[in-house]
Phi, psi and omega in degrees: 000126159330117168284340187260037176251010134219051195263126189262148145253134192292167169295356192275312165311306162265032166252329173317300175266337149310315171282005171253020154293359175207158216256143174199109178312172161342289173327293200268017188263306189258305136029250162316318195288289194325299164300325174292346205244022178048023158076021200242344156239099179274074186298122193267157229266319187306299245271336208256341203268308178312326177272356184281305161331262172333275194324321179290331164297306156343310181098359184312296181240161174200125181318115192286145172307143177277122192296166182309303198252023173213144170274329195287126131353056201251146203241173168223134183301159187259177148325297181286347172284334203285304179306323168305298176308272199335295195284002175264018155248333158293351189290321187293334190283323200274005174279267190309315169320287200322304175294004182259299191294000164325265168316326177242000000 
């Protein structure tokens, strides 16, 4: 079995590698999360460069050539990050199926 078929991810993290599905800096990284999420995840400059750091080690995401005239960075998800992202949505939907026929 694949160890990254069961790695639980924060939420800061996995919004992080859903929104590098298009190449985006630092900036438009907490942005995007901020819009997806209603304003209700507010990824902070520590929380997102440290897990953007770890994803890199990782191989999750990787950094794009920078053009001549800019400074900001911008990163994207890898393959094996796409596959990370993929099974922690599977985790969630059968986490919410479970919690539905529970609860409801």
């Amino acid at each position: 079995m694949n160890t990254e078929e069961n790695i639980v991810l924060t939420e800061a993290v996995f919004y992080t590698l859903l929104v590098l599905h298009a190449p985006l800096h630092g900036y438009g990284i907490m942005q995007e999360t901020k819009r997806l999420t209603d304003g209700r995840l507010v990824l902070s400059a520590g929380t997102l460069y440290g897990a953007i750091s770890s994803l890199l080690d990782k191989g999750w995401i990787e950094a794009l050539p920078a053009a001549e005239d800019s400074r900001r960075k911008e990163y994207v998800i890898t393959p094996a990050g796409r596959l990370v992202a993929r099974n922690e949505l599977t985790r969630l939907h059968e986490l919410v199926e479970n919690g539905d026929k529970i609860i409801n």
